[in-house]
C-alpha positions as CSV (number, residue, x, y, z in Angstrom):
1,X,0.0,0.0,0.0
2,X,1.5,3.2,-0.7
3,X,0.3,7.0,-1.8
4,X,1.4,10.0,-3.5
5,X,1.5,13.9,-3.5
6,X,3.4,16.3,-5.7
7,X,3.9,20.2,-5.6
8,X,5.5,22.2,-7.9
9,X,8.4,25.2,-7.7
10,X,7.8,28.9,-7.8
11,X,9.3,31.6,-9.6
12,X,9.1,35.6,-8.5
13,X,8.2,37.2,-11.7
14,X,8.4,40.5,-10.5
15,X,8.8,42.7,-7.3
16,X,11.5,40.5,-4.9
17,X,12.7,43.1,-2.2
18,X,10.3,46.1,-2.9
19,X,7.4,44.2,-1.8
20,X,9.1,44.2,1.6
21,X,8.6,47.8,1.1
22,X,4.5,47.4,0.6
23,X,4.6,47.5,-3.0
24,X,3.2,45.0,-4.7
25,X,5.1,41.7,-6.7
26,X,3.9,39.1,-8.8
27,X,4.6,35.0,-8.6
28,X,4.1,32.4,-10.9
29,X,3.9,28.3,-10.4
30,X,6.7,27.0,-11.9
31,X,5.7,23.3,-13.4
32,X,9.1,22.8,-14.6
33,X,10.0,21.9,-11.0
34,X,8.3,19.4,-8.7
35,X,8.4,17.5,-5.6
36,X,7.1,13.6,-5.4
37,X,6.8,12.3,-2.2
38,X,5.8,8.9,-1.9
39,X,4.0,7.0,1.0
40,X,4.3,3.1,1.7
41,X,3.2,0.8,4.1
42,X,6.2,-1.3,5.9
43,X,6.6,-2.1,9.9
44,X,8.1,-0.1,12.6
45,X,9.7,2.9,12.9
46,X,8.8,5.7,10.3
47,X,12.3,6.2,7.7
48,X,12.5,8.9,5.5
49,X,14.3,9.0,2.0
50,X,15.5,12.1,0.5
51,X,18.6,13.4,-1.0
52,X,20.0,14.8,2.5
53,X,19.2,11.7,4.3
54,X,18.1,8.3,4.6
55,X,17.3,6.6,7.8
56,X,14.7,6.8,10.8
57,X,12.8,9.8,11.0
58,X,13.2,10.3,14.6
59,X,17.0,10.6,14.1
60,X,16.9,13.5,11.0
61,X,19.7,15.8,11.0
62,X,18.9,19.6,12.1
63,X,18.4,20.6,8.6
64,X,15.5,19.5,8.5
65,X,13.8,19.3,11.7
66,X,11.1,21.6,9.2
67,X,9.9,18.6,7.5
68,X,10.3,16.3,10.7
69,X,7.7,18.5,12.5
70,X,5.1,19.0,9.3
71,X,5.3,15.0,9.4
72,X,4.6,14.6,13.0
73,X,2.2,17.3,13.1
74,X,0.4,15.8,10.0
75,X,0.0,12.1,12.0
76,X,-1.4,13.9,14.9
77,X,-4.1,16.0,12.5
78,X,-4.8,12.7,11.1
79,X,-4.6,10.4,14.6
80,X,-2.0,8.2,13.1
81,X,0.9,7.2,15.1
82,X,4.2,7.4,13.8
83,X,5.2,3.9,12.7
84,X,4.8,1.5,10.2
85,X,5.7,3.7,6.9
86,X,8.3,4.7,4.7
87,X,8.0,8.6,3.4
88,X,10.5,8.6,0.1
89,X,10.6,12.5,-1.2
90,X,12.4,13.1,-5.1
91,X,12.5,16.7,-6.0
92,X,14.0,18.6,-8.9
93,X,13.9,21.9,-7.5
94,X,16.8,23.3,-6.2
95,X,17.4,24.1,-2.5
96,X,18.3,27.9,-1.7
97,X,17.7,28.9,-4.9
98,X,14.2,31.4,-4.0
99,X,12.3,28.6,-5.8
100,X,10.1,27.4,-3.0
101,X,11.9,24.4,-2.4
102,X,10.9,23.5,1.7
103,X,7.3,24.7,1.3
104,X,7.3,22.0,-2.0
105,X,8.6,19.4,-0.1
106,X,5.6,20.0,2.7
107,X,2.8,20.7,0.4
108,X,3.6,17.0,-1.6
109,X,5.0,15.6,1.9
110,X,1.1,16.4,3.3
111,X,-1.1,15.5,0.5
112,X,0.6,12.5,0.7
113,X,-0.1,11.4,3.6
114,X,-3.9,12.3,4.0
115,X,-4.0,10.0,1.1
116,X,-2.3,7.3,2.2
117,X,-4.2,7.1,5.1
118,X,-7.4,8.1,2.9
119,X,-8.3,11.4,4.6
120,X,-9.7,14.1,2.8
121,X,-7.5,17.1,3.0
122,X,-8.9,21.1,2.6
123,X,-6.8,24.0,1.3
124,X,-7.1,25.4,4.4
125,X,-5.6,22.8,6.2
126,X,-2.5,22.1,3.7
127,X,-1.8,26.1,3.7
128,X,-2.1,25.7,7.4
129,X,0.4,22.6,7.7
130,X,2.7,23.9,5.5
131,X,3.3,27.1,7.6
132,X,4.5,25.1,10.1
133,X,7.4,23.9,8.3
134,X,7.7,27.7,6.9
135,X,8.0,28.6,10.1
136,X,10.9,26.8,11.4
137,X,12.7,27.1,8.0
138,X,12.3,30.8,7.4
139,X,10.8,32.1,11.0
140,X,8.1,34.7,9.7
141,X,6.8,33.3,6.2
142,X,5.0,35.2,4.0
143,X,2.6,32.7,3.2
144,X,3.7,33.0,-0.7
145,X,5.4,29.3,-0.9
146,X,2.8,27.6,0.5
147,X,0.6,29.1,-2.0
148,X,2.7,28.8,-4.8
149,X,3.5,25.3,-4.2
150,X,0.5,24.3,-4.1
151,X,-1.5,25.7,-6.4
152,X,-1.4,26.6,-10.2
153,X,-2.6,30.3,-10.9
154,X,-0.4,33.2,-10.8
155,X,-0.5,35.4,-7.9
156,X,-0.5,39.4,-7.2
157,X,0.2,40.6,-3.4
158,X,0.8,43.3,-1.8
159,X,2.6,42.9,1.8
160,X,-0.3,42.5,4.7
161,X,-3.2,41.8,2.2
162,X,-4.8,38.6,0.5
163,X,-3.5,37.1,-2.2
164,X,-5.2,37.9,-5.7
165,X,-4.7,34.6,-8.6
166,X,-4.9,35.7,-11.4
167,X,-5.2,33.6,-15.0
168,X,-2.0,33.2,-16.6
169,X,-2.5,34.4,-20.3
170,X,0.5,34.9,-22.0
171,X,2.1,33.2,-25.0
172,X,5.3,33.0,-24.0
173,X,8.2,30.2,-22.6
174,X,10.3,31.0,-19.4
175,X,13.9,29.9,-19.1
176,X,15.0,29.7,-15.6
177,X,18.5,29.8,-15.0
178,X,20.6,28.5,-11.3
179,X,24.0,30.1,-11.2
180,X,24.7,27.8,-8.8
181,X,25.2,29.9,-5.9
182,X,23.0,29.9,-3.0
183,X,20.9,33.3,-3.0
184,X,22.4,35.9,-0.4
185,X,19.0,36.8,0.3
186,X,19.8,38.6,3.8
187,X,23.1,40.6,2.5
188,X,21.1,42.0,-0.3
189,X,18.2,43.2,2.2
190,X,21.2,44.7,3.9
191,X,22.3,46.3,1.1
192,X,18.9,48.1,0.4
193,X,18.6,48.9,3.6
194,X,22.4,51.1,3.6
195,X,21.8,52.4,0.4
196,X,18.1,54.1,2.3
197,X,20.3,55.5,4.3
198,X,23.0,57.2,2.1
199,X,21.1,57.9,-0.8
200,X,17.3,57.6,0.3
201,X,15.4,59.3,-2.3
202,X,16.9,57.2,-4.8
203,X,16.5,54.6,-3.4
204,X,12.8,54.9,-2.6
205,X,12.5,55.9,-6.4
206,X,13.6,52.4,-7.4
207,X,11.7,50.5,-5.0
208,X,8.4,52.5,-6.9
209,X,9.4,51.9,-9.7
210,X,9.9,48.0,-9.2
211,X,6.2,48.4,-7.6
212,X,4.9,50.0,-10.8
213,X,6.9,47.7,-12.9
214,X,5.1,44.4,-11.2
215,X,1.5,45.9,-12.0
216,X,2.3,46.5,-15.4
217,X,3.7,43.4,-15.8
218,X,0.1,41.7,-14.5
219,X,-1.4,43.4,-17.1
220,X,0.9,42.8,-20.1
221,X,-0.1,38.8,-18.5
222,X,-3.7,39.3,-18.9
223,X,-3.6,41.1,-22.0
224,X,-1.1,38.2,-23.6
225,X,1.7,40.8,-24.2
226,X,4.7,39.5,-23.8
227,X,6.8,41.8,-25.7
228,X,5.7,44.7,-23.1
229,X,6.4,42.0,-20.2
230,X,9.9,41.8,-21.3
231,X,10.4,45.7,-21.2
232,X,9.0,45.0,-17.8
233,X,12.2,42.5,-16.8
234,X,15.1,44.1,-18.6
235,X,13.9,47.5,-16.3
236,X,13.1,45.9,-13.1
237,X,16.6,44.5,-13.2
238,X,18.3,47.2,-13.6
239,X,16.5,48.7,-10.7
240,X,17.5,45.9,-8.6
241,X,21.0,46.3,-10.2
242,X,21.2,49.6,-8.7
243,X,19.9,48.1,-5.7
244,X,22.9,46.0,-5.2
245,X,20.9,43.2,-5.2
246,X,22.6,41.6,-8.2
247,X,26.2,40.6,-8.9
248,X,28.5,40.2,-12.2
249,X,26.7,36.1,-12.6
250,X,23.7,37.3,-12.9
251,X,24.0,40.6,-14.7
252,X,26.1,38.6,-17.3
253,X,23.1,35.3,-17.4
254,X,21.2,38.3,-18.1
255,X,23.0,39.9,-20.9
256,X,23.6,36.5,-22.5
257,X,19.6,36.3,-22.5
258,X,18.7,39.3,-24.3
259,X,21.8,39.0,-26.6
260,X,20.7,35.6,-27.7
261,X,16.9,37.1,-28.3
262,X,14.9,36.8,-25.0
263,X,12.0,39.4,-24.9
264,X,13.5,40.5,-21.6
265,X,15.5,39.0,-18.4
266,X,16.0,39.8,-14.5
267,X,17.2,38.0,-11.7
268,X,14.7,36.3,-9.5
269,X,14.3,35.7,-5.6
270,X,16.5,37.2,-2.8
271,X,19.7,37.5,-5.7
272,X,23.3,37.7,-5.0
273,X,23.5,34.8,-6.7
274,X,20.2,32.1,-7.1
275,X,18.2,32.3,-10.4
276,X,17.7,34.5,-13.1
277,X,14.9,34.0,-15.8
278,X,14.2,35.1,-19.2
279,X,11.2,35.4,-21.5
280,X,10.9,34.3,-24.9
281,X,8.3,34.6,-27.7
282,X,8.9,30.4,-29.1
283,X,10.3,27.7,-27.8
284,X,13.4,27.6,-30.7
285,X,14.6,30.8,-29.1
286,X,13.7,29.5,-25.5
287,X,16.6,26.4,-26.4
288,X,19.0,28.7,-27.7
289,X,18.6,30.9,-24.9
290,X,19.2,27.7,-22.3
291,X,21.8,26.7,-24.0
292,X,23.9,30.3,-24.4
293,X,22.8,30.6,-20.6
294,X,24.8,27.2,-20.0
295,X,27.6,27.9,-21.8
296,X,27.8,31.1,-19.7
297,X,28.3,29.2,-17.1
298,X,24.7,28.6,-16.0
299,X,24.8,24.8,-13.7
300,X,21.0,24.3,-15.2
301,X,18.3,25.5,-16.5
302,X,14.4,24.7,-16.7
303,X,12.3,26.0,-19.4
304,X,8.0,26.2,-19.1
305,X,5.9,27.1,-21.9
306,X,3.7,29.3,-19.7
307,X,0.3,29.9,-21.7
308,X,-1.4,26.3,-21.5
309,X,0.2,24.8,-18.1
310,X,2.1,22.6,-19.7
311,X,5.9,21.5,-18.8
312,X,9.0,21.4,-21.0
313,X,12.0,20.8,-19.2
């Protein structure tokens, strides 16, 4: 007997660090990334299989005493002891990376679980579940991976306020590209932070601007213009350029992009390192794009044709 649950990455689209600032940002699902974690029926103590570890449950290393509590909070929820199954958890999203990687793993870790022990399992209740693990991995989550993770509609948000889905309409493909270095998402806070205080009204200039830049970017989604969306990403980045939240990886992944014909291209998540993306009109200039991006010295790259939910990696 055994069960399954999946989840799937997330990508910022637009407005990483000024929406800290109450100005709003925009998220996608990214399909080109997913967790599987897989249930099964065996006898005695609860082991867990993942790419960090693989052994009892109980005796988990620190890094990921997240996913140790979402498990033993879920087997309470569900009045299950913990014993007698295996939980076995592949991903191809990357860790540290701004992707959504730890709320994944919970949100396909949960839904698992209610199924394998045949439970019926609200939205309320997964979104609820998965803060937990948000909680201990990132200590005052936004709530954004958990919904991101588990669901399938864009998202607009505003710091403090509800989330607003929104249909994802554009005819388009995304390449996402890992320089391979973890995101340096606290230094480049820091850095916005100094530069408030050295140079604060231009600073507060570019954090509007990357505010007004993520609601035009909405629209250009709903109104299928992706040409205008990648206006959108070559200006956002050079806001956050100026920001110091970029470096010379990701200001080159990006330069590669646009040279090789993407519609536009930023870096995503905290920065310093992480992702960058880039838009492109077909999926012929989407592969030459991925593979200039690798030959730049990009470790991978993920590319999702965005209009009809359907994956391409």
């Amino acid at each position: 007997m055994k069960a399954t649950g999946t989840s799937n990455g997330k990508i910022i689209l637009m407005g990483e660090h000024s929406v800290v600032y109450g100005e709003p940002a925009v998220a996608l699902p990214f399909l080109a990334t997913s967790i599987e974690t897989t249930v099964t029926k065996t006898s005695g103590t609860v082991t867990l299989d993942c790419v960090f570890y693989q052994g009892a449950l109980s005796k988990a290393p620190e890094r990921l005493l997240n996913l140790v509590a979402v498990i033993t909070e879920t087997a309470a929820r569900l009045n299950q002891p913990l014993q007698d199954f295996n939980i076995t958890i592949k991903s191809t999203i990357p860790p540290e990376r701004g992707m959504g990687s730890s709320a994944a793993v919970a949100v396909a870790t949960i839904r698992a679980l209610y199924r394998f022990f045949e439970e019926p399992l609200s939205h309320g209740v997964l979104l609820e579940l998965t803060n937990i693990s948000e909680t201990i991995a990132h200590g005052n989550p936004s709530g954004l991976d958990a919904a991101m993770t588990s669901g399938q509609d864009p998202l607009f948000f505003i710091k403090g306020q509800p989330f607003v889905p929104f249909p994802l309409n554009l005819t388009a493909y995304l390449v996402v590209a890992d320089t391979g270095i973890s995101g340096q998402t606290k230094e480049a806070v820091n850095s916005i932070a100094d530069l408030y205080k050295t140079a604060p009204e231009l600073t507060h200039t570019a954090i509007a601007t990357l505010g007004r830049l993520a609601e035009q970017a909405k629209v250009a989604i709903e109104g299928n213009k992706p040409v205008e969306l990648g206006v959108h990403m070559n200006q956002a980045h050079e806001q956050l350029a100026f920001l110091g939240v970029s470096n010379r990886m990701l200001d080159d992944l990006v330069q590669v992009a646009v040279k090789t014909g993407a519609l536009g291209a930023k870096l995503t998540g905290g920065g310093r390192g992480g992702c960058m993306i880039a838009l492109t009109a077909d999926k012929e200039t989407a592969a030459a794009v991925s593979s200039a991006l690798l030959d730049a010295g990009a470790v991978n790259t993920w590319t999702y044709q965005m209009g009809d939910d359907k994956r391409d990696d």
